[in-house]
N, C-alpha and C positions, 0 to 999 in steps of 0.2 A: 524356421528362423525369421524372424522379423525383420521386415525393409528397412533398410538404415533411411532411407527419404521419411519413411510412416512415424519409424522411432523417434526421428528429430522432429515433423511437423508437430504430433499428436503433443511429444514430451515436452516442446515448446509451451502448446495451449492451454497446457497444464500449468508448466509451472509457473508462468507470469501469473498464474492468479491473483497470491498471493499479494503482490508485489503490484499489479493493477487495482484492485482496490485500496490500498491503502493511497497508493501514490496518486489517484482523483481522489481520496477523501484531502489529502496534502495540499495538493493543487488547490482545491476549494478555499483551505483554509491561510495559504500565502497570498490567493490573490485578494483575499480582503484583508491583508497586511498582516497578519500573525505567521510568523515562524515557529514552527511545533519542532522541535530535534528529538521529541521522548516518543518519536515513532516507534523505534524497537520495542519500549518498554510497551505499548499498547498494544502491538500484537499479540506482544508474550501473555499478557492481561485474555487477550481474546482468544488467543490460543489454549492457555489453560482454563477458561473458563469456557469455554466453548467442548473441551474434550470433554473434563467432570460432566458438564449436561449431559452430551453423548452417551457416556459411559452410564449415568445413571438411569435416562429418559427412553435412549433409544433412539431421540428424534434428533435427527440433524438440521431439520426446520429451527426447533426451540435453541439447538447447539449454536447455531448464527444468530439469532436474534439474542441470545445471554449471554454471547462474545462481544455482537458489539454493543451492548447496553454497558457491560464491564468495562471496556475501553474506553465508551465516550462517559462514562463517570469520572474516568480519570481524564479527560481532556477537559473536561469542564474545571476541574481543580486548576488545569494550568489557567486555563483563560482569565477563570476569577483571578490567580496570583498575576495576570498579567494586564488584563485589564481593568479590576477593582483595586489591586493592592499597587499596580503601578510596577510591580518585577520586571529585570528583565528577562526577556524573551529567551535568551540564550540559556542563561542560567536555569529558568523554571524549567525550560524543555528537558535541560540535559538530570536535571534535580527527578524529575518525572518520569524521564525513562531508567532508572536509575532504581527508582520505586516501582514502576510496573514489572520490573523483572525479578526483584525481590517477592513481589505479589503474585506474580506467576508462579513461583518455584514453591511458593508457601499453599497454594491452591492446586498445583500438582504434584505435591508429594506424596502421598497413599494413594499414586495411581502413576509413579514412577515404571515403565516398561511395560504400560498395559497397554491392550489396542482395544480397538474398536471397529465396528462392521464400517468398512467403506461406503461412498455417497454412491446411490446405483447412477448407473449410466443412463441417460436418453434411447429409445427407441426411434430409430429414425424409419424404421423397415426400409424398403428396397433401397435410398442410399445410402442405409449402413453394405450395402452388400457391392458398393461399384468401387471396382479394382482402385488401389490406391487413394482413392478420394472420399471413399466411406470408412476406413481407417484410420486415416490422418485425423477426418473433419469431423467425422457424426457419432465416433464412439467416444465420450464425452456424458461428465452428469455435468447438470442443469448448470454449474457454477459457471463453469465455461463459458458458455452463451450471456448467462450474466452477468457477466466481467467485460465482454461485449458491447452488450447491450446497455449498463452502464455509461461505458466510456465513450458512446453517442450521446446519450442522453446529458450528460456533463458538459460536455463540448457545444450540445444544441440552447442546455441553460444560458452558460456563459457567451453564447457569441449570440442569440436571436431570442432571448428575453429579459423583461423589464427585471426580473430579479438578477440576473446574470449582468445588467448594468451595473445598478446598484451595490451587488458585491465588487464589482472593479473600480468602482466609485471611487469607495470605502476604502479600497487599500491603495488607491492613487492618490485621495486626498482628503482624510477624512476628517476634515474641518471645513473644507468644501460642503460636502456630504452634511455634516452637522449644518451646516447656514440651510441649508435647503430644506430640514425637515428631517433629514434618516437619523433613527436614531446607532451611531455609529459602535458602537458597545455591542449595542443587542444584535447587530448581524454579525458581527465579529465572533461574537458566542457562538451564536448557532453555525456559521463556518467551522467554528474548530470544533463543535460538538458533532458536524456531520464526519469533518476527519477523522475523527477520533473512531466513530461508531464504524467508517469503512477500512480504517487498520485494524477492529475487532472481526470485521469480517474475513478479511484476510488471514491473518490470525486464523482462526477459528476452522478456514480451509484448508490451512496449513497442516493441521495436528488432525482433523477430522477425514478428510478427503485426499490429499496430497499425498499423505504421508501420517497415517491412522494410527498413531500411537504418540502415547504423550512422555518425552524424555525432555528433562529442563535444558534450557538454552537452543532448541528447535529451530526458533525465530533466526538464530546463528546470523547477526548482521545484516540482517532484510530489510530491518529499519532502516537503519543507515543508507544501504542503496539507492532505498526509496527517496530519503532526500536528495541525494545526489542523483536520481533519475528529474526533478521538477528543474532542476538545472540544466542536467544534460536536452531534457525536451525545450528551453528557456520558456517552461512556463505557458507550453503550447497543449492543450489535448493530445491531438495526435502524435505530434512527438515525443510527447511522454510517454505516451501508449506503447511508440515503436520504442522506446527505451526497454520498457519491460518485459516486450519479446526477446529483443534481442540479450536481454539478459538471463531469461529463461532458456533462451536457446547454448547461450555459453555454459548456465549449472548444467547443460548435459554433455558438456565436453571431455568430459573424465570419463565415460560412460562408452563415448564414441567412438575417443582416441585407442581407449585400451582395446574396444571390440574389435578395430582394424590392425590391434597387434602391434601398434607404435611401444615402445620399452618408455613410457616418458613419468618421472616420479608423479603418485597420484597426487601428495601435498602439492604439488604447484600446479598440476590440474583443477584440483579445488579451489587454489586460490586465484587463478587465470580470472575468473568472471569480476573481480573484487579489482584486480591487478590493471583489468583492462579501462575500467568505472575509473581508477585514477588517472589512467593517461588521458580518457575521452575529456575528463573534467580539467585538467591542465591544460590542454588544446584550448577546450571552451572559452577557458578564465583569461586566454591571453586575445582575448576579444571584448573588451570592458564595453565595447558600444553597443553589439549584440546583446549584452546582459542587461545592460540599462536599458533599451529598447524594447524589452520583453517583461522584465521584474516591475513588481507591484511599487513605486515610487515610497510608501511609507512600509515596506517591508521590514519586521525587527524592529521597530520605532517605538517606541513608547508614547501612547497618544493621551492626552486631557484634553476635554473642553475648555478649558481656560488657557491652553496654551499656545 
């Protein structure tokens, strides 16, 4: 029988994946003023398109890199609709994700209830093998430490380099930003283009690694979390971060409650992680000065040069 401590740490590290890359590619892409809401739909975009690779290649390498190429194709659609054509932000996002899951569902259908070989795990040698702490920590594939490793390297852009300036610049005041030289469009692109590429990665862990098999609607509101983790973190790396543990650690509470024999209906188990994301975020919201203190000042804005 497996250690309820082991089950919860490992099942934790796991399942934030999903949910930690997407929500630093989010992050990226609010602090330099875009609001993306067609999360879900990118996942699902990277999810199905990341299994079909899988399934076809073999490689789970090519599986992540044509999940997030198909995800950030489509974030690059909203950006254009939002920063060429002047849309708004709310609308294209939710128009977007709306269309990725249609796109998903249309790219895994002749591969509806198939699986695929899982991602292998790391070899840690001897501390895969020390009691409890090689269990929890070092039995793990590579994605894990990635998702990690990542969400330093995000954190180190943003707070202690010139480009990590410049995109807060951008979403603070990018007419500021335009007087000085940046051109304010093209980094706002490439933000939503990197979001985008890291909710296909996500995605793509999801249906590949996670949980190896491709069944439409997978993604099952992970998007959506995901925004409301950039909130609940206010827009902090590591708060964010600890969002998405802690929310991986609640999807395994259906798992946990029932193993200790509690009688409690599974539907509200399932929906506890979902149930809890709204009360943390109604707490949050009734703190408007912490929010503004944190949020990108032209977040959701619609921005011209001439205006």
């Amino acid at each position: 029988m497996v250690d309820p401590a082991i089950f919860l740490i490992a099942g934790t590290l796991a399942a934030a994946v999903p949910l930690l890359f997407a929500a630093l590619g989010e992050l990226v892409a609010e602090k330099s003023g875009v609001l993306n809401l067609g999360v879900e739909g990118m996942m699902a975009v990277g999810a199905a398109a990341g299994f079909v690779t899988v399934a076809v290649t073999g490689s789970h390498a090519l599986g992540f890199a044509v999940g997030a190429s198909a995800a950030m194709l489509l974030s690059v659609v909203h950006a254009v609709l939002t920063l060429v054509f002047l849309s708004s932000q709310v609308a294209s996002g939710l128009a977007i994700g709306i269309l990725g899951l249609g796109i998903s569902a249309a790219i895994g259908k002749s591969h509806e209830g198939t699986t695929v070989a899982s991602l292998a795990k790391l070899d840690f040698g001897p501390l895969s093998d020390i009691t409890l702490i090689g269990p929890a920590f070092f039995d793990h594939d590579i994605m894990v430490f990635v998702a990690i490793a990542a969400t330093v390297a995000v954190w180190f852009v943003l707070q202690h380099t010139r480009v990590g300036l410049v995109i807060k610049a951008v979403g603070e005041s990018p007419h500021s930003a335009h007087t000085l030289g940046y051109p304010v469009r093209l980094i706002r692109l490439g933000c939503v283009a990197f979001g985008g590429a890291m909710a296909g990665i996500g995605g793509a862990y999801l249906s590949t690694a996670y949980t190896p098999l491709w069944a439409d609607g997978m993604v099952a509101g992970r998007g959506w979390i995901v925004v409301a983790l950039i909130v609940f973190g206010t827009w902090i790396v590591p708060r964010v971060a600890f969002g998405a543990y802690l929310f991986g650690a609640l999807t395994l509470l259906e798992l946990s409650i029932q193993g200790l024999g509690f009688n409690v209906p599974s539907q509200l188990l399932s929906a506890s992680p979902y149930i809890i994301t709204i009360i943390v975020l109604a707490v949050i919201s009734r703190n408007p000065t912490l929010i503004r203190l944190n949020s990108p000042a032209s977040l959701g804005l619609t921005y011209t040069s001439n205006s």
